[in-house]
DOKOL-506131 format. One line per 2 residues: their letters; for each residue x, y, z of C-alpha. Coordinates in Angstrom, 3 decimals, decimal comma. Layout:
BEGIN
a = X:Y:Z; ...
// end
This chain:
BEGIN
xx = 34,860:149,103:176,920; 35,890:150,881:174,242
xx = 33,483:153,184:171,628; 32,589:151,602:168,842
xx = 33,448:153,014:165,440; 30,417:154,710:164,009
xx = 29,281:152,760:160,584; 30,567:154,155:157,517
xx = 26,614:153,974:156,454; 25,969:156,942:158,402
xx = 28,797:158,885:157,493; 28,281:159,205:154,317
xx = 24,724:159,914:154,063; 24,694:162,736:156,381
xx = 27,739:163,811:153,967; 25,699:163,353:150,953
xx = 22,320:165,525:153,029; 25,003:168,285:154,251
xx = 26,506:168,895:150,657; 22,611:168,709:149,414
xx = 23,405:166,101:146,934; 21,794:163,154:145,417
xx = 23,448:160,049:145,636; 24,407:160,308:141,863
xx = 25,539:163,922:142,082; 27,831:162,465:145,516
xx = 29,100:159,799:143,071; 30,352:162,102:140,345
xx = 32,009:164,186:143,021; 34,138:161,390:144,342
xx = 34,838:159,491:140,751; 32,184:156,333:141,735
xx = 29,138:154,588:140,411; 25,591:154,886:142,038
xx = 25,274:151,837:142,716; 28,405:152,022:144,911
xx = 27,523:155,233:146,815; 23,880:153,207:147,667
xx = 25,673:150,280:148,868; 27,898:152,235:151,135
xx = 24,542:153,977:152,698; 22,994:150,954:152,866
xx = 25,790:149,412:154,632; 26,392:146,696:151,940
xx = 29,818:147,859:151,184; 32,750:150,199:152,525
xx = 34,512:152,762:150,757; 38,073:152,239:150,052
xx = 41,009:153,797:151,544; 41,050:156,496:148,438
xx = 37,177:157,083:148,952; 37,448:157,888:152,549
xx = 40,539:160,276:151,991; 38,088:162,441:149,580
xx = 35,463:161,651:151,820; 37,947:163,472:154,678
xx = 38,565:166,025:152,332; 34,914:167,088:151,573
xx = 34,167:167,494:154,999; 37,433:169,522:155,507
xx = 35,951:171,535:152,803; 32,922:172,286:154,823
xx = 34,657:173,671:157,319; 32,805:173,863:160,624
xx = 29,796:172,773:159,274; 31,873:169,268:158,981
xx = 34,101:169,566:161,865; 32,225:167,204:164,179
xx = 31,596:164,254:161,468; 35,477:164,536:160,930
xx = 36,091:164,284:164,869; 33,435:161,178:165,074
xx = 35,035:159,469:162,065; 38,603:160,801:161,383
xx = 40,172:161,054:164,716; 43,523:162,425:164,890
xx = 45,986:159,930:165,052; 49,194:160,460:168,039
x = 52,375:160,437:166,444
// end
């Protein structure tokens, strides 16, 4: 049986608690509303394509400290 991808929900809140932000100041960073960053924790909504590329790109930016999150979320993909 194969894993089962890990809801976006939780990625992005334990984004938001590593970076220390609020859900508004995670908003401004990535060019979205408030209401949409809630919705995405709460698991009412996805991000888009674009979202989850600067969502990659934060935790890139955290370097180890978001190493494992990328692993869990962003696998590599075989060529």
């Amino acid at each position: 049986m194969k894993d089962q991808p890990k809801p976006t929900a939780d990625l992005v809140r334990q984004l938001r608690t590593r970076l220390g932000l609020t859900q508004e100041k995670l908003a401004a960073r990535l060019g979205v509303t408030f209401p949409t960053i809630n919705r995405w924790e709460n698991g009412r909504a996805n991000p888009s394509p674009l979202a989850l590329k600067q969502i990659e790109d934060l935790l890139a930016a955290l370097g180890e400290e978001g190493d494992d999150l990328r692993s869990q979320y962003f696998p590599k993909k075989a060529i």
